[in-house]
Structure formats: structure tokens, C-alpha cells
N, C-alpha and C positions, 0 to 999 in steps of 0.2 A: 417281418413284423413279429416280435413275439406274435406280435400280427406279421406280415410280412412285414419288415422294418425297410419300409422304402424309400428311396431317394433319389431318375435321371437318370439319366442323365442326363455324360459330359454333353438334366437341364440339361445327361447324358446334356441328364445329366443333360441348357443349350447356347455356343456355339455348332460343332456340333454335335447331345444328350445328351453326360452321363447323363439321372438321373439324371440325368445327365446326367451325365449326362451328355447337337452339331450346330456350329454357329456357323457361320460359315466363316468359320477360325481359316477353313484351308479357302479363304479368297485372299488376295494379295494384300499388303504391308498392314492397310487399316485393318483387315479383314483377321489380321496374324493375331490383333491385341481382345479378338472379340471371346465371350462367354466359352464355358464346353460344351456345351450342348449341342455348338456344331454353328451359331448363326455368331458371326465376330459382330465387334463392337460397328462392325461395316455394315451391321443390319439396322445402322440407325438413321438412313439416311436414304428415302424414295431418289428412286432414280429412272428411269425409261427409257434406259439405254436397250438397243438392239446385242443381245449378248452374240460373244465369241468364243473359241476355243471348244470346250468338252460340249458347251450347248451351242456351235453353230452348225448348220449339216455336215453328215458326214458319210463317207460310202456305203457304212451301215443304214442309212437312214434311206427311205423311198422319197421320192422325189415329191409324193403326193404331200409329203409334210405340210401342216397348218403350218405359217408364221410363226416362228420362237417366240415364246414372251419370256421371260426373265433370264438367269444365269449370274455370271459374275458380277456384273455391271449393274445388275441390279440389285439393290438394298432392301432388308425386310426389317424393318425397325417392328410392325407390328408385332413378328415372331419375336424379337428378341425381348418387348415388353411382355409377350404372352406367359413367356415361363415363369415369372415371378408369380402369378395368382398358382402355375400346377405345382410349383413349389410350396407354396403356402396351403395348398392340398396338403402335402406328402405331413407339413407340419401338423398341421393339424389332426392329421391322424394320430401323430406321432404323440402328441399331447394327449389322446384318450387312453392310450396302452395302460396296462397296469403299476407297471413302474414308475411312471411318470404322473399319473394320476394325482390333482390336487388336494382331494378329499377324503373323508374316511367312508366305508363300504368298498363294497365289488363294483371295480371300474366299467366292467364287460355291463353291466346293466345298467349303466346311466343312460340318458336320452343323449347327452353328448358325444356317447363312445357308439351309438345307435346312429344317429346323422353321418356320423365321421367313419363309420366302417370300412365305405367304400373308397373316399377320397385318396390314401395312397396309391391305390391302385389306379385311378383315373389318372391321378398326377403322373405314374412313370409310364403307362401308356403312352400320355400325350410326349412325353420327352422320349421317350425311342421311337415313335414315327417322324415326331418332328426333326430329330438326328438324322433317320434316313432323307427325310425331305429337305434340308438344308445341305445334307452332304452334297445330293444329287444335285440341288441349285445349284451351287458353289463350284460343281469341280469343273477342272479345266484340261481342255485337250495336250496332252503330251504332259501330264505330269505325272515325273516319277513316283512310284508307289513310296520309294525310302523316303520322298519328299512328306508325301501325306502322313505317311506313318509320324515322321521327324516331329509335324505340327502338331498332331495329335497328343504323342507323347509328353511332349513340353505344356500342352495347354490343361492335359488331366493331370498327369501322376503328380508333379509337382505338389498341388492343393492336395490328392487325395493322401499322399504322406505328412502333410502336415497336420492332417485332421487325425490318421490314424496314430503319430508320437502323440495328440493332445489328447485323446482317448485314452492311450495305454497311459500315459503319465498319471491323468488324472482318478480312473476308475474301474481300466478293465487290464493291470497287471497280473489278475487272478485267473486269467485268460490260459488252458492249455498251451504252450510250448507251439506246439505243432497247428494250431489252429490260429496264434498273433502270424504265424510265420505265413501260412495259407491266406492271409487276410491281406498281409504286406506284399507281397506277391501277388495280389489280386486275382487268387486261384478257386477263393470261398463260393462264390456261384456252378461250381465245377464237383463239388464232394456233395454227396445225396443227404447229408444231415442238416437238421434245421439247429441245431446251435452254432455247426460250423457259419451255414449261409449267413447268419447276424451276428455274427461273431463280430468284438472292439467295436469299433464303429458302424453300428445297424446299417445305416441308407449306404455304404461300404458297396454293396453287394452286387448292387448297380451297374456299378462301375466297373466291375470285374465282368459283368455280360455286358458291358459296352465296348470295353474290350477287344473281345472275340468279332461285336460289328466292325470294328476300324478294321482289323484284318481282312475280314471278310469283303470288304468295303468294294476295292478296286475290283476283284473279278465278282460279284452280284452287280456292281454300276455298266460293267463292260457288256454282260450278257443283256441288261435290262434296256439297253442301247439297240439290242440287237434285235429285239420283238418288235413285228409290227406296229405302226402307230394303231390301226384299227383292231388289235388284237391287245391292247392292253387293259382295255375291258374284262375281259374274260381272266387275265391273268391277277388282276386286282380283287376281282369274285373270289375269286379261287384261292387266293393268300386270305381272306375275309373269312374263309371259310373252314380254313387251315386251322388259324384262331380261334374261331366257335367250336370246332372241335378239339384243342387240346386239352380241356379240363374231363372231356369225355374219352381221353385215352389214358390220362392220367390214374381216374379212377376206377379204369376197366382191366388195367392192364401192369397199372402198377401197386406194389405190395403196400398197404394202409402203414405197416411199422408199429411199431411202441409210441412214439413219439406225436404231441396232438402241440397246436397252436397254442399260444396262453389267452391269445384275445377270443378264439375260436374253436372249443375246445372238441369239437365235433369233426374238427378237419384235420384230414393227417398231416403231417409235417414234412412226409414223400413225397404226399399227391403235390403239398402248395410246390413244393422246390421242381417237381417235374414240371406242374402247368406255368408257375411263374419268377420264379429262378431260373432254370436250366439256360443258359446262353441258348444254343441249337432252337429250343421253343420260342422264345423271345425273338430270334432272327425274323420272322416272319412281322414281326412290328417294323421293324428295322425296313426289311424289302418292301412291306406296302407303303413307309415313305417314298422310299427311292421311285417306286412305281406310279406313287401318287403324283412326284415332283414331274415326272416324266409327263407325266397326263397332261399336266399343269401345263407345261413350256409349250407342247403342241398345240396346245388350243383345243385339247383330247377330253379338258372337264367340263362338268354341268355347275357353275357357280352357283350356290345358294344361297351366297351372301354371310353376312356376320350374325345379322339377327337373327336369319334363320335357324342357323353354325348354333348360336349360343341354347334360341331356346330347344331343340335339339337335343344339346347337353343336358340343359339342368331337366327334360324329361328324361333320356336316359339313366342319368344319377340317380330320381326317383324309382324307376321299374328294377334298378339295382339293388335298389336298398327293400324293395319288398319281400317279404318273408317267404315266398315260394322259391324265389329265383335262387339255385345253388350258388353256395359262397364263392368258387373257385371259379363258377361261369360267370357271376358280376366282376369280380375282379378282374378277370383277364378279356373278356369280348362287348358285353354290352355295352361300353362307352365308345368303342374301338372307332366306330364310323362314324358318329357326333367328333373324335375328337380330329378325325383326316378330313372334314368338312370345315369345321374351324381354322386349320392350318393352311391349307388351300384357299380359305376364304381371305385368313389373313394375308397371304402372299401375293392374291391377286389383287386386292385392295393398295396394295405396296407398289405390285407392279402398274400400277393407273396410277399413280400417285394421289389416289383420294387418301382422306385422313380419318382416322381409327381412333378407339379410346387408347389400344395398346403403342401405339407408335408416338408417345410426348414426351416431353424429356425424363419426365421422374418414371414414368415407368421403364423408359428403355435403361434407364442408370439400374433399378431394381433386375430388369432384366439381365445386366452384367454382372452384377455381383449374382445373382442368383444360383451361379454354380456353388460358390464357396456356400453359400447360405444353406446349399441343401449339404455342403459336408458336414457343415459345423452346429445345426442347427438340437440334430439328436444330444451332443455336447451339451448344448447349451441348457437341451431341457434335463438331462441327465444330472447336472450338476445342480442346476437349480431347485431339483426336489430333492436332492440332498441335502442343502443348506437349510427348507423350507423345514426340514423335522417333522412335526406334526402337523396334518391335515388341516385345509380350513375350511372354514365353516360355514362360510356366506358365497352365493355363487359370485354376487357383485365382487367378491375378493379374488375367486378364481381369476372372470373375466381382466380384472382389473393386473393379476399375476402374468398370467395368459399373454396379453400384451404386450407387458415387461420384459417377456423371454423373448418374443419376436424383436424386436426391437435390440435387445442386445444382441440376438444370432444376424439382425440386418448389420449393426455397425461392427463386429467382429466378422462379418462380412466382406465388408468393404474395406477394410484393413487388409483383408486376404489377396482379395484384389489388387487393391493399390499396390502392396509390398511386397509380392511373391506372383501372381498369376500375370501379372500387365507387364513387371518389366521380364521376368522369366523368357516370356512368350515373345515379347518387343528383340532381346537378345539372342534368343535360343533358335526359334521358331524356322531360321531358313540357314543355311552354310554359309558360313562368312565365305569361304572359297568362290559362292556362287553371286554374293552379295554386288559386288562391281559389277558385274555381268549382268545383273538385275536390274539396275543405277542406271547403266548405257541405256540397255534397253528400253 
């Protein structure tokens, strides 16, 4: 953002988040065409099937197991419409920042830039548990790591190089040498600087600590396999807790710097990049999906349902947004377990095949394009207050502006989709060498 500038993911980023943002892209063939965030285009479609493979018992597993409920076989349409509203979070932040501000005055002090402070933060939240929680549905027993990686790759970098050539072509050529290079190589969440982390394409940043989860992926899913089913309580505390405490090691332990936020001007630009940059710190969003999905399939959670899930939320958001609560602590923990409540809730709703607001067709389609939506969407508002020149003057104008940009980041969206991310992923997505092999089977 000049606030943290955030974005996912592979809605992280979801098939499965960037800022995804995990769709569950790594389920089979439908599964290959779904979002990044981790939940494929396979999450559109309740199913109640008894899963196999990664989620059927296994030697690791006590015998005492509850019943599986989901896995492969089963489809989360509801997650995959969820990510479009935590995207439209991340946007709307993204529209208060100073840069992008419609009007004349100081941005940082409108009621709009006020409401909105917290919202990117809540959106990549919910897109890196929801990646680990879709990964851990989704994966399947005996598959190759190069295989995951394979999916992975095909289903992010693609999109996120295409946002970052429309970025550099259009406005951020002025860009250090060494820092478009950092950005292109997806290394920018890895350097302690805050111009480097937003560097060309802001919500970028994401995705370079989403990253480091898909590596990470295969051995945190293998160990989290290996804890007891009655011990994952404790273990999911304990990650919750990891979280509440990183903005407190941040600023205890690491140096404030020269460098302060521009939305924020009180917060170092170390602290944000330790507590909510850093890949490593971020991990821990990542494993309480995995953990949480794990909860989930044994029959390990306490369902609270959607409406609970939701109001939840929007009281979290409020105790975020209160003036006591330290910046870096709302951003990174208060919403943490409103948003693993939601996600779980959607999933088990999916798994009963009861019906949801998020699981209809216009959302789960918003749901898919949603990855591209959160690349291109900072573009979109970038260039559009460029054009706009001078401020305006009426809010009905903003709201009325406001809209317009959404609306062209949705259909330059879906463009992205359709022509580069579906058939990419349709082609790339699995070894032609293994392809017939797959066909038999």
C-alpha cells in the first residue's frame, strides 16, 4: 500500500490465492481451468462425493478418524464466488490511496480513505488461508510435487506478467532497473524496502509471497497430515497466535527506518514489510488454511454457519477500524478468524450441497476472473486518474467514476481469462507425455 498496495492471492491471489492469489486449479482436468487462488473453475459445482486419494485414510492417519467429508470430488463454488467481494476489498482500498484519489484535498483524511483502511488487508488475508484451504482440499495422494508446482506456475505467472509488461508500458518505466527486474522475478516481497515491495504493479507483491506457499506447499501439507486428528486444535491456537503476535515482533525487534507509509504516515515501512510482506510471516496464514481444511474433512470443526461467518466479519472490520487498535495489529490478525470461519463455513455448506449467496452462476463467473481482476485492477485505477487530470468535485461524481473503473478492471478481466489464463492452463497445466496415461485412466 503506499498503504500496503494489496492484491491474493493466486485470490493468491483464488484457485489456489495469489492475492491470490488456491483454486483448487491442482484438481483434475475441470479443476486445471479454475481461478489462482487455488479453488479451479471445479469449484463450481456441489458435489458429495466420498473423496480419494490425498484425503482418503492413510497410514499416517489414526484409525479413530471421523468420516472424510470433502476433497477432490468435492466442489466449492461457494469459495470460488467468495473471492470476488475480497477482491473488491483490496479494490477499494486501492481507490482511497493518494494517488488514485478522485478529489482535491488530503486523501488520508476523507471518511472514504477512513472506512477503507482496513479492507486490503482483510481481502489478502482471506485469500492466503483460503489458498491454503483449497490447496489442502484439493490435493491428491501420490502426486508429484513437479506435478503441483507445473499447475501452479501455468495458472499464476502467466497473468502476473502480463499485468506487470501493462504496468511498465503504461506508467511505471521510471521504475529502478533493479527493482522492474525484482518485481519480474517475483523476488519484491523478499527486499526489506517499501518502494521495492510496490514496486510496477502494487497488488504484484502478493504473489511473490504466494509463491514461496506453493513451494512450501508439499512438505507443510505432508507434516499437517501427520498430527493427530485430536491435536489439531492445539496446533491451529497456536498458528492464530503466531499471527497476533507478528506485528508485536515487528515492532519490538525490528529497526522503524527512514521510510513511513504514504496512507500511514506513523507506520514504518520495515515494520509493514516484516509484519505483512515478509513470505516467512505470511506462511502462517497460508498453514492455518491447510490446518483448517484438515479440521474440516475429519469432522475436527465446530460449524458456525454463514451468517454467523459473516456477522463476525463485518464486527471484526468495525473493532479494526477503531482508533485504539494498532495499524499493523488490524491489518494482519483481527479479522484472521472471522475470515477461517467463513471459509470453512463456505466449504461445508458446499460439502451438504445446501445453496449459498456465493455459489450462483454470476458470482462463481466473478469468482474466476477474479484473479486477473486483482492483477489489473491497480492499472486500471492508475491510468484512470491520469486521464481524469483534475479532481472532482461532486461525490455523486466520484461514486459514479468509482464504478466505471470497476467495471472496466471486471471486463479487462475477463478478457484475461478467456485469452491467456483458461487456455494457458487448459494446454500447459499437465505433461502431454502423461496426458494419454491420464485419458486411459
Amino acid at each position: 500500500m503506499a498503504t500496503p498496495q494489496i492484491t491474493p492471492p493466486e485470490l493468491i491471489p483464488p484457485t489456489d490465492t495469489a492475492p491470490g492469489p488456491a483454486t483448487p486449479a491442482d484438481t483434475p482436468p475441470a479443476g486445471a481451468d479454475a481461478p489462482s487462488t487455488g479453488v479451479p473453475t471445479g469449484a463450481d459445482a456441489p458435489s458429495t462425493g466420498v473423496p480419494t486419494g490425498a484425503d482418503a485414510p492413510s497410514a499416517d492417519t489414526p484409525s479413530t478418524d471421523a468420516p472424510r467429508i470433502g476433497g477432490p470430488a468435492v466442489r466449492l463454488p461457494s469459495l470460488t464466488g467468495m473471492r470476488f467481494p475480497a477482491a473488491l476489498l483490496v479494490f477499494l482500498f486501492h481507490v482511497s490511496l493518494p494517488a488514485h484519489w478522485l478529489m482535491a484535498g488530503d486523501a488520508n483524511t476523507t471518511l472514504f480513505a477512513r472506512l477503507t483502511e482496513q479492507a486490503g488487508g482483510v481481502g489478502v488475508t482471506f485469500f492466503f488461508v483460503l489458498s491454503g484451504f483449497v490447496l489442502a482440499w484439493s490435493a491428491r495422494e501420490g502426486d508429484p510435487r513437479t506435478s503441483f508446482w507445473r499447475r501452479r506456475y501455468v495458472k499464476i505467472v502467466p497473468n502476473y506478467v502480463v499485468a506487470w509488461a501493462l504496468a511498465m508500458l503504461l506508467f511505471a518505466s521510471g521504475t529502478a532497473w533493479w527493482r522492474s527486474a525484482a518485481t519480474f522475478f517475483m523476488l519484491q516481497s523478499w527486499v526489506p524496502d517499501y518502494t521495492t515491495n510496490f514496486a510496477v504493479n502494487s497488488p504484484g507483491w502478493s504473489l511473490s509471497t504466494e509463491v514461496f506457499f506453493y513451494l512450501c506447499f508439499p512438505l507443510l501439507h505432508a507434516g499437517v497430515r501427520r498430527i493427530a486428528p485430536q491435536r489439531l486444535k492445539f496446533w491451529i491456537a497456536g498458528v492464530i497466535a503466531g499471527v497476533f503476535a507478528t506485528p508485536w515482533l515487528a515492532t519490538t525487534f525490528i529497526p522503524a527506518g527512514d521510510v513511513y507509509m504514504s496512507n500511514e504516515p506513523g507506520v514504518s515501512g520495515l515494520h509493514l514489510w516484516f509484519a505483512y510482506v515478509f513470505p516467512p510471516s505470511r506462511l502462517l496464514d497460508f498453514l492455518l488454511g491447510i490446518l483448517v481444511a484438515r479440521a474440516v474433512m475429519l469432522g475436527r470443526w465446530r460449524n458456525i454457519g454463514l451468517v454467523w461467518s459473516g456477522l463476525l466479519m463485518a464486527a471484526g472490520y468495525v473493532v479494526a477500524e477503531l482508533p485504539g487498535v494498532p495499524y499493523l495489529l488490524a491489518q494482519r490478525a483481527v479479522c484472521l478468524v472471522p475470515c477461517v470461519l467463513l471459509i470453512a463455513a463456505g466449504a461445508l455448506a458446499d460439502a451438504s450441497g445446501r445453496p449459498t449467496p456465493f455459489a450462483n452462476r454470476a458470482m462463481t463467473w466473478l469468482g474466476e476472473v477474479s484473479f486477473a481482476f486483482y492483477l489489473l485492477h491497480f492499472i486500471v485505477l492508475s491510468e484512470a486518474r491520469e486521464l481524469l487530470g483534475a479532481g472532482l468535485e461532486s461525490g455523486w461524481a466520484v461514486a459514479a467514476f468509482v464504478v466505471a473503473e470497476c467495471a472496466v478492471s471486471v471486463l479487462l478481466s475477463w478478457a484475461m481469462y478467456a485469452w491467456v489464463e483458461k487456455p494457458l492452463v487448459r494446454r500447459w497445466s499437465r505433461s502431454r507425455a502423461k496426458a494419454p496415461a491420464a485419458v486411459a485412466a
